[in-house]
Every structure is written in C-alpha cells, then in structure tokens.
LODRENLUM-481525 format. One line per 2 residues: number of its first residue (from 1); their letters; for each residue z, y negated, x negated of N, C-alpha, C. Coordinates in nm, 4 decimals. Layout:
<recs>
NUM> A> Z/Y/X/Z/Y/X/Z/Y/X; ...
</recs>
This chain:
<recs>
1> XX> 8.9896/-9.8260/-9.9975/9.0600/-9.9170/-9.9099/9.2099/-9.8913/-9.9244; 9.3130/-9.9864/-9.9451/9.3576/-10.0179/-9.9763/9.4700/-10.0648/-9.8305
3> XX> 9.5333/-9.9413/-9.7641/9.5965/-9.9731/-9.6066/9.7734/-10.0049/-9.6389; 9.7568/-10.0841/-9.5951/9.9229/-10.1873/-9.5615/9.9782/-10.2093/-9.3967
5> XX> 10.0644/-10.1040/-9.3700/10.1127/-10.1436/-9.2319/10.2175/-10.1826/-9.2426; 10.2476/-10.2778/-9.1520/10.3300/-10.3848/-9.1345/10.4117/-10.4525/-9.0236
7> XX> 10.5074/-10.5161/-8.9870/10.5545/-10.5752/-8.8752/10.4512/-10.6816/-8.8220; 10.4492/-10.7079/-8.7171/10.3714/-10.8275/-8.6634/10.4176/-10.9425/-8.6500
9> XX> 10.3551/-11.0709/-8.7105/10.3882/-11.1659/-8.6961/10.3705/-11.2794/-8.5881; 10.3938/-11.3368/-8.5505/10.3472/-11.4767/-8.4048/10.2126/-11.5254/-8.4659
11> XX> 10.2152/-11.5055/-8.5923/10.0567/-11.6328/-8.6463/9.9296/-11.4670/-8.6260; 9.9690/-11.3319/-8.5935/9.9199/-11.2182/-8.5784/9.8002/-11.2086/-8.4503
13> XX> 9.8726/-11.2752/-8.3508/9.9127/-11.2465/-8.1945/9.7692/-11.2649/-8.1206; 9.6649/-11.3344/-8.2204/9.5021/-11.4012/-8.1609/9.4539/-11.2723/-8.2255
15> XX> 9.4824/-11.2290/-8.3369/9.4063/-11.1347/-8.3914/9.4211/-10.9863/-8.3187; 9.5823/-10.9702/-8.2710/9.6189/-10.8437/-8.1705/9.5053/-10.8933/-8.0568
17> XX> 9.4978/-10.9659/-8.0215/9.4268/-10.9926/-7.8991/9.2857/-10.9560/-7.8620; 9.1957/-11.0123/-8.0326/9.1051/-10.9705/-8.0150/9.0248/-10.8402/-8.0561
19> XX> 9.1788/-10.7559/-8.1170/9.1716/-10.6546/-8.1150/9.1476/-10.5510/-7.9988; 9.2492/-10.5951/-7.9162/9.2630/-10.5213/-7.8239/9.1412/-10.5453/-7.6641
21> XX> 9.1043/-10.6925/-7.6706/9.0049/-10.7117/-7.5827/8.8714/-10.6110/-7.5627; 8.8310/-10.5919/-7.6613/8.7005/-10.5065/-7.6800/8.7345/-10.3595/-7.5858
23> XX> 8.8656/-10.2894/-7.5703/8.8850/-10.1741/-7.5161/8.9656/-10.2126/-7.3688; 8.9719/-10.3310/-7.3629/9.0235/-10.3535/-7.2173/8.8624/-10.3783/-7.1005
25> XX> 8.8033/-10.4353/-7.2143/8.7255/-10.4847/-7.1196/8.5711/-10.3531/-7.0911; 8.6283/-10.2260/-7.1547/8.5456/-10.1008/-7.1293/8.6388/-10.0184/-7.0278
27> XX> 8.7862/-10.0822/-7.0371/8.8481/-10.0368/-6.9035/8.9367/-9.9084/-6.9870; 8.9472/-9.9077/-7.1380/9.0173/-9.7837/-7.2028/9.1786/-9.8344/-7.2482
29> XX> 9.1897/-9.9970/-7.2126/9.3379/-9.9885/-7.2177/9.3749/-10.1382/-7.1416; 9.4758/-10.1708/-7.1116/9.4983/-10.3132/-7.0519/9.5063/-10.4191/-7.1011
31> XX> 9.4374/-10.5134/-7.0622/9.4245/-10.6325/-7.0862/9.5148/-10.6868/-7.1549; 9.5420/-10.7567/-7.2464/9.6741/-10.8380/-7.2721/9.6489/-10.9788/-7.3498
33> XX> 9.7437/-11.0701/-7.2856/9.7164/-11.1791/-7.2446/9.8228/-11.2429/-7.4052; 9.7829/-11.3787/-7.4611/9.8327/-11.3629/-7.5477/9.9899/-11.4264/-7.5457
35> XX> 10.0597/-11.4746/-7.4318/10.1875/-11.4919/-7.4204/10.2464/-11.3241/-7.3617; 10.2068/-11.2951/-7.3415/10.2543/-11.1823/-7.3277/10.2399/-11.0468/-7.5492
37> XX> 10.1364/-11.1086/-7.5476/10.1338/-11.0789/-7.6779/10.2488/-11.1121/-7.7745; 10.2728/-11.2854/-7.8166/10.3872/-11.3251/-7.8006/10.5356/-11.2707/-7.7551
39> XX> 10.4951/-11.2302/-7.6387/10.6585/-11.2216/-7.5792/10.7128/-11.0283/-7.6301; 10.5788/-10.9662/-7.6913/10.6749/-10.8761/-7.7180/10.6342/-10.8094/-7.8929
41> XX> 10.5737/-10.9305/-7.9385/10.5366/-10.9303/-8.0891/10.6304/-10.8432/-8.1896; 10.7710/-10.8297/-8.1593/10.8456/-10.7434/-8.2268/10.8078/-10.5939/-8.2193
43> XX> 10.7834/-10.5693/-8.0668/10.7196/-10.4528/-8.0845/10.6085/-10.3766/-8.1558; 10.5103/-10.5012/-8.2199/10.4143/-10.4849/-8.2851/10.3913/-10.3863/-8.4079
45> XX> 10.3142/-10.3414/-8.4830/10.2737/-10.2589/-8.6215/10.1252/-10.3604/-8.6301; 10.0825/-10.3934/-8.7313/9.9287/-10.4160/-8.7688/9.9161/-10.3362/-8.9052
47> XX> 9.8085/-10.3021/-8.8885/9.7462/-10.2448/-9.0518/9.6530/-10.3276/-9.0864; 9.6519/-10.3849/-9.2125/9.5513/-10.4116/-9.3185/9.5007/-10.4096/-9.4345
49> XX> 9.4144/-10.4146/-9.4368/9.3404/-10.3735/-9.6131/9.2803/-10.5145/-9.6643; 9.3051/-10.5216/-9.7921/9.2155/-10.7016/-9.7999/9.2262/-10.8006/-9.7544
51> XX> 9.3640/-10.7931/-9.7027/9.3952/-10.9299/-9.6056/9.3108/-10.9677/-9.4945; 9.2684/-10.8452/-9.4547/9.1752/-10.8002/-9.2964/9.3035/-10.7090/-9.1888
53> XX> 9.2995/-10.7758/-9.0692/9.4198/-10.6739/-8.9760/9.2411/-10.6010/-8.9146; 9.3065/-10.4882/-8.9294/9.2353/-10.3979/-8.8938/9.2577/-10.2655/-8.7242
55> XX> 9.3956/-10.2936/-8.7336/9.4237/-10.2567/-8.6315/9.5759/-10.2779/-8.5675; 9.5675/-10.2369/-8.4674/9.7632/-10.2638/-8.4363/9.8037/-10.1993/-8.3306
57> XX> 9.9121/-10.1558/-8.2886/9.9791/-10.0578/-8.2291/10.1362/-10.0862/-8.1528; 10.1672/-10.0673/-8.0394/10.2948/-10.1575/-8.0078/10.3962/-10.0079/-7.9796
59> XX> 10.5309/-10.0414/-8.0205/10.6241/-9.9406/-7.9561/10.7554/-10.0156/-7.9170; 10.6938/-9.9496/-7.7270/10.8333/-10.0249/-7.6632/10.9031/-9.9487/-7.6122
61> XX> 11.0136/-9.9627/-7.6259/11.1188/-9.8814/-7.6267/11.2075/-9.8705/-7.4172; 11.1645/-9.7915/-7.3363/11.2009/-9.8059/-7.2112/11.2853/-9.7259/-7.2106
63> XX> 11.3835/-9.6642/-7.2514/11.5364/-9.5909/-7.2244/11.5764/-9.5828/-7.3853; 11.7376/-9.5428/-7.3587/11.8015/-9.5528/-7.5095/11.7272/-9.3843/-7.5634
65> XX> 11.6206/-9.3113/-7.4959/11.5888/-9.2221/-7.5313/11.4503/-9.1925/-7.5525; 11.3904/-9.3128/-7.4840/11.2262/-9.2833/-7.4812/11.1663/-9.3893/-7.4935
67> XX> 11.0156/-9.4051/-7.6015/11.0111/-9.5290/-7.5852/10.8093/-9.4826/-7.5861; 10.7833/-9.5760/-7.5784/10.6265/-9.5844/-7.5311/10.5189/-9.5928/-7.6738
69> XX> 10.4021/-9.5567/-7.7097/10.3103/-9.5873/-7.8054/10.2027/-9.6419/-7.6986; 10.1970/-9.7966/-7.7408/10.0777/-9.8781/-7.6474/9.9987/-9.9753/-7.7329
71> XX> 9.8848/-10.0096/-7.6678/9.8085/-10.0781/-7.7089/9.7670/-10.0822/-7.8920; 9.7285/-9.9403/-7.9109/9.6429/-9.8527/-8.0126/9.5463/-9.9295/-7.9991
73> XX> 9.4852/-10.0097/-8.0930/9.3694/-10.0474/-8.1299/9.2808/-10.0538/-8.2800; 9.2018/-10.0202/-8.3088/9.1138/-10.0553/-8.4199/9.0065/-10.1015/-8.3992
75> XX> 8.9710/-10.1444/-8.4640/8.8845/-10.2486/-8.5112/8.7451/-10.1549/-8.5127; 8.6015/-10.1562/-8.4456/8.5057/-10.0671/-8.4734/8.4741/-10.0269/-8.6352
77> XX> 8.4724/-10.1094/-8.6659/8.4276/-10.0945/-8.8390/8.4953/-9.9834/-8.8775; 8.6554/-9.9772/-8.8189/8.7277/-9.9041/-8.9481/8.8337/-9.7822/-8.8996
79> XX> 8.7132/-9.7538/-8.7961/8.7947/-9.6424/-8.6802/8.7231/-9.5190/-8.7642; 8.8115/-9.4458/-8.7600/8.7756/-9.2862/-8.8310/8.8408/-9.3134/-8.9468
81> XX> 8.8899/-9.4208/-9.0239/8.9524/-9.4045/-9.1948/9.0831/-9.4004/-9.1737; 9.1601/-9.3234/-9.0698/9.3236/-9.3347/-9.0916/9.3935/-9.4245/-9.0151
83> XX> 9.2970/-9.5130/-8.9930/9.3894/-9.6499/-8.9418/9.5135/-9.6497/-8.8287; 9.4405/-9.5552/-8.7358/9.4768/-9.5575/-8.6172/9.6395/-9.4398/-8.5961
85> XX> 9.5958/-9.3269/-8.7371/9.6827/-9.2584/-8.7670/9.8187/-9.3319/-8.8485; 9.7777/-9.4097/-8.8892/9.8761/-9.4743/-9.0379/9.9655/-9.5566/-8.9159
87> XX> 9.9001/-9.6242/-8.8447/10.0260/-9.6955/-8.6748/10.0766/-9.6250/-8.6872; 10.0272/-9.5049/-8.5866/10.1084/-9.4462/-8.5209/10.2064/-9.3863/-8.6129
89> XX> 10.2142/-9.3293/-8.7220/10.3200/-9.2761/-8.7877/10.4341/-9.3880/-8.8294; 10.3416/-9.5118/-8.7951/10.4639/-9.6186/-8.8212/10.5328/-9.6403/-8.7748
91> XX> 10.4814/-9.6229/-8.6106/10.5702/-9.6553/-8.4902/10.6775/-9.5877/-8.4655; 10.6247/-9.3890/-8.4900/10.6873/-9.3194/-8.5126/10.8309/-9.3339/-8.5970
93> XX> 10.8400/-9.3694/-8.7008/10.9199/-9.3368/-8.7860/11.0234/-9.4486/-8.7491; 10.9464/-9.5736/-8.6932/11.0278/-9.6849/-8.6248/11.1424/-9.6407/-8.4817
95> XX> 11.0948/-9.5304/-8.4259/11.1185/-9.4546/-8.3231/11.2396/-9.3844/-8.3772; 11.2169/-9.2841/-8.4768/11.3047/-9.2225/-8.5788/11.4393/-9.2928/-8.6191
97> XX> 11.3581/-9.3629/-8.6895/11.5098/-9.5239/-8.7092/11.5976/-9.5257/-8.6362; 11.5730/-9.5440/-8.4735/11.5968/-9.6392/-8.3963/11.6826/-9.5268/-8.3456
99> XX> 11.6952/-9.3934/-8.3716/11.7380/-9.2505/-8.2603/11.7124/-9.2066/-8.1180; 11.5390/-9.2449/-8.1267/11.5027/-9.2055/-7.9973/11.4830/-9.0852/-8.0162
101> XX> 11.4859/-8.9730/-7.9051/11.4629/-8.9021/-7.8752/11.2990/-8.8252/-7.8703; 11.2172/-8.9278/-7.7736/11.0767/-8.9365/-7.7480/10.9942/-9.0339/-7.7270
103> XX> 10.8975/-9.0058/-7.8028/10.8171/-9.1038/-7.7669/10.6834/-9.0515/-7.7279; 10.5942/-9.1098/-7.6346/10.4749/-9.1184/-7.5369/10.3621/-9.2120/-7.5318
105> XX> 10.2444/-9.1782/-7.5306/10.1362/-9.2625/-7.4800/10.0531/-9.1383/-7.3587; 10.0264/-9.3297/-7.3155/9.9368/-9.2579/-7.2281/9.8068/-9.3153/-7.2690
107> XX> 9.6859/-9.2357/-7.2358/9.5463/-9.1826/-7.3400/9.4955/-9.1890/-7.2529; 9.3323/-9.1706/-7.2972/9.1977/-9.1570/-7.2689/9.1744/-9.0730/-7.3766
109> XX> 9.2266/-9.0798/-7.4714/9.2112/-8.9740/-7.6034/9.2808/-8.9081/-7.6775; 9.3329/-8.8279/-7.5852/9.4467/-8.6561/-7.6220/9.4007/-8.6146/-7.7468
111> XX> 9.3240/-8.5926/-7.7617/9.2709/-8.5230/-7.9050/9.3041/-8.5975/-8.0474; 9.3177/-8.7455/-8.0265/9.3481/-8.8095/-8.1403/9.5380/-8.8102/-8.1604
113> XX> 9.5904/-8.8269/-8.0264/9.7268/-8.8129/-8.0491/9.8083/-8.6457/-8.0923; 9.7215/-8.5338/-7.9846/9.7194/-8.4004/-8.0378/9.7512/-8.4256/-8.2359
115> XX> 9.6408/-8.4889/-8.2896/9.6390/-8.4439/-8.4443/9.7910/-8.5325/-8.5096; 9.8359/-8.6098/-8.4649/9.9583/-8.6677/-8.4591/10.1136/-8.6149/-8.4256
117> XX> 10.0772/-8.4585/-8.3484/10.1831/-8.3625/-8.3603/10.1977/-8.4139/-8.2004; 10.1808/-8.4903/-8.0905/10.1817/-8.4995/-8.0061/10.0998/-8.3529/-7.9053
119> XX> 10.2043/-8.3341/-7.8260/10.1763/-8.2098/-7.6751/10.1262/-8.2906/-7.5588; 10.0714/-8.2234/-7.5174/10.0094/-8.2355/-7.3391/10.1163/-8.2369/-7.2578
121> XX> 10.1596/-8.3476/-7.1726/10.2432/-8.3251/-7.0776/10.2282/-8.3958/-6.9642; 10.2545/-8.3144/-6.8460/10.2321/-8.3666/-6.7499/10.3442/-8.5246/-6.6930
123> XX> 10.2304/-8.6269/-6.6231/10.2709/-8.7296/-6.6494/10.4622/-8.7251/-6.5301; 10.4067/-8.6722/-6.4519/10.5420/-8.6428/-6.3411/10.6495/-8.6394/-6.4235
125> XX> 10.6871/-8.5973/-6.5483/10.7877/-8.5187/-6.5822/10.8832/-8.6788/-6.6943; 10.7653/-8.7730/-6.6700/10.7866/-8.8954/-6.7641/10.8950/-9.0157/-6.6356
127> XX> 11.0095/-9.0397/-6.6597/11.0566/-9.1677/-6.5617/10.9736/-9.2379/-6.4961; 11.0072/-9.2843/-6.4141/10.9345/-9.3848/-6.2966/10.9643/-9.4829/-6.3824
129> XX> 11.0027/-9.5293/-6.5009/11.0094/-9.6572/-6.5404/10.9022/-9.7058/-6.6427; 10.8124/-9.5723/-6.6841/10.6938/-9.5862/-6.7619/10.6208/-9.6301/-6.6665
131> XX> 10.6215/-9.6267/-6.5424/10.4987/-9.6914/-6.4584/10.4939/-9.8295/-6.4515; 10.5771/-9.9133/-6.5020/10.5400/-10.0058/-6.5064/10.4402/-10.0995/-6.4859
133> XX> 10.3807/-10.0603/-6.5773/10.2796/-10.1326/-6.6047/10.1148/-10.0264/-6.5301; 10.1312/-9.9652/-6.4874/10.0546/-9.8991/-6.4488/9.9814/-9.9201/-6.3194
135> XX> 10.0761/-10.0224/-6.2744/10.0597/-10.0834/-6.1014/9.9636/-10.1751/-6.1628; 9.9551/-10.2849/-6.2478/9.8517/-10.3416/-6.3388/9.7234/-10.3510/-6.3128
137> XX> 9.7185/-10.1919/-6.3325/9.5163/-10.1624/-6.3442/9.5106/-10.0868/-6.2490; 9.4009/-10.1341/-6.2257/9.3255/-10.1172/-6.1056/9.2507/-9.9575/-6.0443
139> XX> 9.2941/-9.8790/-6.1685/9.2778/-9.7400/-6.1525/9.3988/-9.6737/-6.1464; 9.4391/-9.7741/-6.0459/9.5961/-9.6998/-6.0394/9.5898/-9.6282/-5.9100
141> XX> 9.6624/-9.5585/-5.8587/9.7054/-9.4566/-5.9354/9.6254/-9.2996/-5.9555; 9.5092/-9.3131/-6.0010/9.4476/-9.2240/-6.0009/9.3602/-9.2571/-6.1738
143> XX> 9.4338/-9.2535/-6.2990/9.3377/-9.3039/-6.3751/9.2996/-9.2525/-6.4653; 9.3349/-9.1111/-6.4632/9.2917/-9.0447/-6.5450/9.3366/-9.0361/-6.7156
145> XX> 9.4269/-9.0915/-6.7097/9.4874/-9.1080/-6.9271/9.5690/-8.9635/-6.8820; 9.5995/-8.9594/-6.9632/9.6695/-8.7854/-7.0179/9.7893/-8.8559/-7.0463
147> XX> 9.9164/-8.7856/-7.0786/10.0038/-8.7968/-7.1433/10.0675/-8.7375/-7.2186; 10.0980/-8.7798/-7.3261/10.1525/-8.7236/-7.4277/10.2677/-8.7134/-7.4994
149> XX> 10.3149/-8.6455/-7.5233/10.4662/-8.6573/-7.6086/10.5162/-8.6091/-7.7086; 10.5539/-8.6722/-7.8047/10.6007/-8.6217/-7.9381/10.7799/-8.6184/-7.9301
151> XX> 10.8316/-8.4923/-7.9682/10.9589/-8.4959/-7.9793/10.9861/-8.4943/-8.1099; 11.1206/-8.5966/-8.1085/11.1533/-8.6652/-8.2752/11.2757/-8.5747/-8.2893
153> XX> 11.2617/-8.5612/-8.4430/11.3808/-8.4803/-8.5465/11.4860/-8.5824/-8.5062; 11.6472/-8.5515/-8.4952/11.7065/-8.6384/-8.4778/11.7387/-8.6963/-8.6262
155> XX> 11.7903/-8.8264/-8.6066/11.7902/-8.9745/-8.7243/11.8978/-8.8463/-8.8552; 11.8579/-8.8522/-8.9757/11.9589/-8.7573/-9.0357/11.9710/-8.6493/-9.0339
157> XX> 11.9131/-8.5522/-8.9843/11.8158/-8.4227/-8.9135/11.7912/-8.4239/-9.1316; 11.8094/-8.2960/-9.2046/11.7931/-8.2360/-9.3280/11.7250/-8.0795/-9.2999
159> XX> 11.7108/-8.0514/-9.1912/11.6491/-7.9353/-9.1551/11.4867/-7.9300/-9.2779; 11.4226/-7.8333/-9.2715/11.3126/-7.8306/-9.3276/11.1902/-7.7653/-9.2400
161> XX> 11.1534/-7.8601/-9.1523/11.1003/-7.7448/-9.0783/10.9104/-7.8446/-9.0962; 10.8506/-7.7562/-9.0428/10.6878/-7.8534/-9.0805/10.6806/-7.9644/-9.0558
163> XX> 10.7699/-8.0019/-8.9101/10.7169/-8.1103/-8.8716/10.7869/-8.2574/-8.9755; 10.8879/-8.1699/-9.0614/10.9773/-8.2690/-9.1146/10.9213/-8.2797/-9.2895
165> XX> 10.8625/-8.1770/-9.2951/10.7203/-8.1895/-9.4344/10.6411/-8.2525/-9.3517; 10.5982/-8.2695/-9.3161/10.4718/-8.3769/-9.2688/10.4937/-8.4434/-9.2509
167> XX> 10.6395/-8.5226/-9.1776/10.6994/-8.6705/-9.2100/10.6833/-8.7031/-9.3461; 10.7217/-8.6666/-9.4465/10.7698/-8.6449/-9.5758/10.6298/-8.6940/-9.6361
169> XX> 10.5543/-8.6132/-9.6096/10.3978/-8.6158/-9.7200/10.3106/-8.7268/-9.6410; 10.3524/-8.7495/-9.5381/10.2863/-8.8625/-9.4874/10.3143/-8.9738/-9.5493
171> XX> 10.4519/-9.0044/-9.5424/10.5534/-9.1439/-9.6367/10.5033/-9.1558/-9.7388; 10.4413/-9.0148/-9.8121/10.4251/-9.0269/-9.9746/10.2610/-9.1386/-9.9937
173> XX> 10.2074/-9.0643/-9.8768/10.0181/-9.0527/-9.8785/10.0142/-9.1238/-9.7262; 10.0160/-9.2112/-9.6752/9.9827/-9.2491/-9.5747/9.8249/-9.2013/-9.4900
175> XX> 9.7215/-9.1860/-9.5891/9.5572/-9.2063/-9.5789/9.5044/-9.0918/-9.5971; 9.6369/-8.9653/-9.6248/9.5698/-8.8608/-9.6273/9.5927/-8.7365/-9.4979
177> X> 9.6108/-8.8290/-9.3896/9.5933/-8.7386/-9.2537/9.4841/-8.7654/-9.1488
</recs>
C-alpha cells in the first residue's frame, strides 16, 4: 500500500464525514456535521492509497502556542497499517511549520498517541479555551478521554536529539512507525 497524505479538499468533506460518523456514533469522538466540516476543511490532513481516503485528522490551532489534534479517524479496513500514525505526524510537522509550541488531543486511546512521542497530562493544566467544544457532548464534564501532549522542537531547532531523528526518519519512511 501505497500511503499519500495530503491537505483536504471541499469535494473531501462527505468522505471526512463518513469517516468520522462510525466513531461518533459509538460515542469515541464528536459528531461532525458537514458545514461545519466545510467551515474548517483547512484544518484538515486525509491519507490515501489507490485513490481510497482512508483516513483524516484535523489540527486546530487555539493559541499562537497550542493547537489541538482532532477528529483522528480511520477507516476499519485499514486501522493498524500506519494510517492513523502517518496524520498525525502530518499534523505534527504542520504544527512545526507553523511555530507552535504544543500540540494536544484529547483520547479514549493514550496508548496510540503515547507511540507518537505524546505524554500523559493532566487535562487542568490545558486553557479553558480547549473546552470548547467539550460543552458539546453529553459526557461532559465527566468523560473520561485522557490528555495528551507532545512538545515541539522549535521551527529551525539543528539540535540532534531522538526526538529530532525520528522527525527525520519518519519524513524519509512515513509507514515505517
């Protein structure tokens, strides 16, 4: 297989949708509606192989220092081959670009962002402006996602340290983490 991640397009926005429906409606992430899909499509990443979107991943950016990893989805078929890893390093590096500082999701599944170089952190310690959307669902405020946080090399950062080889060998090999 043959993985291509990519910006998201408006003709994308049915396919994000029905990506993401299948895990809203088990209650593992929020609903999203497709003008709202639309309205923040820039934020988007999709991956595909074969001219199949296979999965997609949004990063929104809520301070000039922190920005969010949301609405992680794959596709059942093609969960376990990278997919979900190959986003997120996209978003990441989009994050990187951009000179954020940090970036965060909030989970049901610590263990997959853990292998992503992401720490356990308690959610208190995150702005009141990530809650946003959290008033939303209906397991608020008691809902149990974890949070997580990855701190970024700053933009131009030549240091050599692991986490900046593993940027590196990732860029080279996308499919081999």
């Amino acid at each position: 297989m043959s993985l291509h991640v990519r910006k998201a397009r408006l003709s994308d926005a049915p396919v994000i949708q029905a990506l993401i429906e299948p895990f809203a409606r088990q209650d593992e992430m929020l609903h999203r509606g497709l003008g709202e899909i639309c309205e923040n499509i820039r934020d988007f990443v999709v991956a595909e192989a074969d001219n199949e979107i296979l999965g997609c991943c949004s990063l929104h950016v809520d301070t000039p220092e922190l920005a969010e990893i949301k609405a992680l989805a794959v596709a059942a078929g093609a969960q376990k081959r990278g997919v979900g890893a190959a986003l997120v390093r996209a978003c990441v590096e989009e994050a990187r670009e951009l000179g954020l500082q940090t970036v965060y999701a909030l989970t049901y599944r610590p263990g997959f962002f853990e292998k992503q170089g992401f720490q356990l952190t308690e959610k208190s310690t995150l702005p009141h402006k990530v809650w946003n959307e959290c008033v939303r669902c209906n397991k608020f405020p008691v809902c149990g996602e974890d949070a997580m946080t990855l701190q970024l090399v700053p933009a131009g950062f030549t240091g050599n340290t692991p986490m900046v080889q593993e940027v590196e060998n990732a860029a080279k090999d996308p499919m081999k983490v």
